[in-house]
C-alpha positions, -999 to 999 in steps of 0.1 A, spaced: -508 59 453 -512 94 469 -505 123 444 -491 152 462 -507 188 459 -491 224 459 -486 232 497 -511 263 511 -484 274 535 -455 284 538 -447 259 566 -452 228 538 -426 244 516 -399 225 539 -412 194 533 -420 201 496 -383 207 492 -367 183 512 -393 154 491 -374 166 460 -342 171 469 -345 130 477 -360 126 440 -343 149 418 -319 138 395 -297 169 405 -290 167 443 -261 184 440 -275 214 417 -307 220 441 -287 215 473 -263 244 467 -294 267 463 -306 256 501 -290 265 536 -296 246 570 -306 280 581 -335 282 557 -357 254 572 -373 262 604 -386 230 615 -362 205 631 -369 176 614 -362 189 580 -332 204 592 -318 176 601 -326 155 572 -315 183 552 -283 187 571 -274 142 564 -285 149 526 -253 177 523 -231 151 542 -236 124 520 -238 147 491 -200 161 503 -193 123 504 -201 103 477 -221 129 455 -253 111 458 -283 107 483 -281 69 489 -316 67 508 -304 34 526 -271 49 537 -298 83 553 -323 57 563 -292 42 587 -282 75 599 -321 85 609 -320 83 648 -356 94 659 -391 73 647 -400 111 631 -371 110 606 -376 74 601 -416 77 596 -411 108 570 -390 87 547 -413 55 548 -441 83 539 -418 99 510 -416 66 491 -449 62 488 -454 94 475 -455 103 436 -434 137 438 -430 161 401 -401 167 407 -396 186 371 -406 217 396 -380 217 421 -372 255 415 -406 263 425 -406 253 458 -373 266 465 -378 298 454 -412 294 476 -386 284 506 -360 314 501 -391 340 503 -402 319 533 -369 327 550 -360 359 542 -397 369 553 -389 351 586 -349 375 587 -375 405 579 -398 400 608 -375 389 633 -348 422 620 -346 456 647 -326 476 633 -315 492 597 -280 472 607 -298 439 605 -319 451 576 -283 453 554 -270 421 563 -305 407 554 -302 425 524 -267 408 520 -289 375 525 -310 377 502 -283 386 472 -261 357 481 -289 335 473 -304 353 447 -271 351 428 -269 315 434 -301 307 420 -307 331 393 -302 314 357 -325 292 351 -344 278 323 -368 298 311 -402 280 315 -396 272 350 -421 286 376 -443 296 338 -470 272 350 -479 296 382 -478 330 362 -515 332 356 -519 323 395 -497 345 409 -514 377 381 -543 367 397 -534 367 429 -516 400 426 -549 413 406 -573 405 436 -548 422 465 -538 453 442 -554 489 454 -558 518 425 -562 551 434 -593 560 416 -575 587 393 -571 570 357 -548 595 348 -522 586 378 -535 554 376 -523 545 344 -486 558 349 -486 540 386 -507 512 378 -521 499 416 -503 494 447 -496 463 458 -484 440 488 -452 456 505 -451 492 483 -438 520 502 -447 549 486 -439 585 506 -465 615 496 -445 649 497 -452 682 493 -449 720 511 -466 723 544 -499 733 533 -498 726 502 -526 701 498 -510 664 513 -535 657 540 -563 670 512 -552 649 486 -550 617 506 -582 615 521 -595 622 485 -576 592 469 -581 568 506 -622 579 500 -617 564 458 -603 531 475 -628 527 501 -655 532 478 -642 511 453 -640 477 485 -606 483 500 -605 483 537 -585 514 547 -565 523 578 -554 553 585 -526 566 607 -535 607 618 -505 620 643 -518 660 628 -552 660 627 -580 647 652 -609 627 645 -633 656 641 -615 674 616 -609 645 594 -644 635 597 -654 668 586 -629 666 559 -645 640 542 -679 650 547 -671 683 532 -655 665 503 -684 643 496 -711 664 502 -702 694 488 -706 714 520 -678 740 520 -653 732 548 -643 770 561 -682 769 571 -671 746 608 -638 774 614 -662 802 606 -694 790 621 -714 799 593 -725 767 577 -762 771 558 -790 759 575 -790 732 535 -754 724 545 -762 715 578 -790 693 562 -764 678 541 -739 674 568 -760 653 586 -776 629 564 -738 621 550 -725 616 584 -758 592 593 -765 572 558 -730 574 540 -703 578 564 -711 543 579 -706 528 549 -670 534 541 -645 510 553 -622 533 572 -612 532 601 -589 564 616 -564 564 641 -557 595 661 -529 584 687 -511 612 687 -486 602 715 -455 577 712 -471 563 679 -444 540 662 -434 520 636 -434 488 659 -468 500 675 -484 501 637 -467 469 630 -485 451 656 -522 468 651 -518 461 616 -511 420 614 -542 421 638 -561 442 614 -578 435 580 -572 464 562 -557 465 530 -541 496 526 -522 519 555 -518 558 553 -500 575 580 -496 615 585 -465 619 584 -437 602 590 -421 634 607 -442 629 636 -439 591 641 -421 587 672 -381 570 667 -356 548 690 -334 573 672 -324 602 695 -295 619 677 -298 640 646 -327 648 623 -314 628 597 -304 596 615 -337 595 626 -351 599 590 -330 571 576 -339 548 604 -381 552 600 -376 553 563 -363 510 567 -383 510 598 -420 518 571 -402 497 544 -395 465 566 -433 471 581 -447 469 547 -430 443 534 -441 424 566 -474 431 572 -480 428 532 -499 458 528 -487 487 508 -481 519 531 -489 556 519 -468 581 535 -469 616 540 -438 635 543 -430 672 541 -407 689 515 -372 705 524 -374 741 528 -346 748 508 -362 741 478 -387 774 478 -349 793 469 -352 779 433 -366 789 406 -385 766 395 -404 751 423 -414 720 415 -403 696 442 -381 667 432 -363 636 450 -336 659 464 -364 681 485 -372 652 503 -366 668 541 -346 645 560 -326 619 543 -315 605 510 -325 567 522 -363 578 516 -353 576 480 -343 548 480 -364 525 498 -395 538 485 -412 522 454 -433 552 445 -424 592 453 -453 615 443 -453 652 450 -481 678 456 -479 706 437 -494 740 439 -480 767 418 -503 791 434 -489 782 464 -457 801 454 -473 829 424 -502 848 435 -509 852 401 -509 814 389 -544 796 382 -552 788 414 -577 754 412 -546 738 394 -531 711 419 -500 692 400 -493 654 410 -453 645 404 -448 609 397 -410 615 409 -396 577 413 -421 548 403 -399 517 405 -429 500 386 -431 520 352 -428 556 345 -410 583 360 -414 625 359 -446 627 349 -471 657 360 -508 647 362 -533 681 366 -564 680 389 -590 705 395 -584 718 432 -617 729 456 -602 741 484 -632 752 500 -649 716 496 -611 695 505 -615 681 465 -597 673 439 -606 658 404 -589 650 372 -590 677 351 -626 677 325 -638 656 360 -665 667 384 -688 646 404 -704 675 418 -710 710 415 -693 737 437 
């Protein structure tokens, strides 16, 4: 007798669920979680589509009255292969939870526009309001999996201190990087992108500002302790130079990054597509005000519609997204000039589809008289944990670095 194994794609989910649905002792209870839409092959449509007929009729699945309503050998030949199987069927909720995120990834993929994006939306709560009280131990037997799975796929920054109010990145985060035109952005994600790559993570990263050169030289300068003003200024040291070049020939090979400098017509779609033939984990783009938009009216449309445009592309290429963004101008009139959610320039709908909003923060930026190697990280939204929290670094402009505060891997 053939004992039947948790499916390894999403594909086998279909015929995971329709097995059950044939077994369970609660047709009617599983069937009004499930859709005809939901299953993409045929076959199982089908099937799945005679099971809600007979359900509608006589409130069971009769398999002879479904065997005499199977027209093709394939429908017929599935069934004789289901009663020979020995099905669980205890998990039922499992694979149709499996199934729903199997479909709405499939509305997700196949959705243009921040239109369809709202009725997918729509979609999704119908079902999930369907479905959503159950007992509690069902699905408990895959917790430990899925931890590990999440464990294995999850990107840190580096930083403990940010780290442990973020906790890691994972699959599908959008999280937008903000602060004042030169205040630091561009610095500051390099540093955290050269943490990840160090640590394994294969990194991608989007440049629509900078060109290759400059971002090499970035990093080198970072790493190396040369100081950058040295390549404006032409007057790098004849040890710098030294240094320079054995980082660029023995380290810089090393790091898995990989830098892409399109600067014209660079999209959303056109990322999309390079990154589900890519095998990077983690994608940084600077900044989403130069990424190019189907949108040609106002300034704000066309924020709204790349903010579910980078949402949707995360969520379906399964990689988490770190975005740089610039801060409103308005908010240098306050006060106090920390930024917060309201400064982000463009459109409200960044706030809400990103999972993470951090800010860059230099009050010396704005007092002359302020310390002026404090650089303040925001943790403005975190839809994970903790919200509002200010983490200090030590800021080296002249070597493009920034470490935790007590923190220094080199001396400058």
């Amino acid at each position: 007798m053939k004992h039947h194994t948790m499916p390894s794609l999403y594909e086998d989910y279909e015929r995971e669920v329709i097995i059950r649905l044939l077994k369970t002792k609660s047709p009617k209870e599983m069937a009004g979680m499930l859709s005809q839409e939901m299953f993409s092959s045929f076959l199982y449509r089908k099937i799945f589509k005679l099971c809600q007929e007979l359900l509608e009729k006589d409130g069971i699945i009769d398999i002879y009255q479904l065997t005499s309503q199977m027209k093709t050998a394939e429908q017929k030949k599935f069934l004789e292969e289901t009663e020979k199987e020995l099905v669980v069927t205890a998990n039922w909720r499992y694979f149709v939870k499996k199934l729903h995120q199997e479909y709405f990834d499939r509305l997700i993929q196949n959705a243009r526009s921040f239109d369809e994006m709202k009725v997918i939306q729509q979609e999704i709560d119908r079902w999930t309001d369907i479905s959503s009280m159950e007992h509690i131990s069902t699905g408990a037997d895959t917790l430990l999996v899925d931890y590990y799975n999440k464990w294995e796929t999850s990107v840190k920054t580096g930083f403990k201190a940010l780290d442990s109010v973020i906790g890691s990145l994972q699959s599908g985060d959008f999280l937008i990087f903000a602060g004042a035109t030169s205040s630091g952005k561009t610095m500051c994600a390099l540093n955290i992108m050269l943490n990840m790559a160090k640590a394994g993570h294969k990194c991608n990263f989007y440049s629509l500002e900078m060109s290759k050169s400059q971002l090499q030289n970035r990093i080198i300068s970072c790493e190396a302790g040369i100081n950058s003003a040295g390549f404006r200024t032409f007057t790098l040291s004849e040890e710098e130079q030294k240094k320079h070049l054995k980082y660029s020939t023995d380290e810089l090979p090393k790091l898995p990054i990989n830098i892409c400098t399109d600067f014209k017509g660079m999209t959303v779609e056109k990322i999309i597509n390079i990154e589900k033939k890519s095998d990077s984990e983690i994608v940084f783009i600077d900044y989403l005000g130069l990424l190019k938009s189907n949108v040609n009216s106002s300034q704000y449309e066309k924020v709204t519609a790349l903010s579910t445009e980078l949402k949707r592309a995360a969520m379906e290429v399964k990689k988490p997204f770190f975005v740089l963004h610039q801060l409103s101008r308005n908010f240098a009139e306050r006060k106090d000039k920390r930024p917060c959610l309201s400064d982000l320039r463009g459109s409200g709908q960044l706030e809400q589809d990103a999972d993470m909003v951090l800010f860059v923060h230099r009050p010396s930026y704005f007092d002359p008289d302020a310390d002026k190697t404090l650089l303040e990280i925001i943790v403005g939204k975190n839809r994970h944990g903790e919200n509002n929290r200010i983490i200090d670094f030590s800021y080296y402009s002249g070597h493009q670095k920034i470490a935790e505060k007590g923190v220094q891997s080199w001396n400058v």
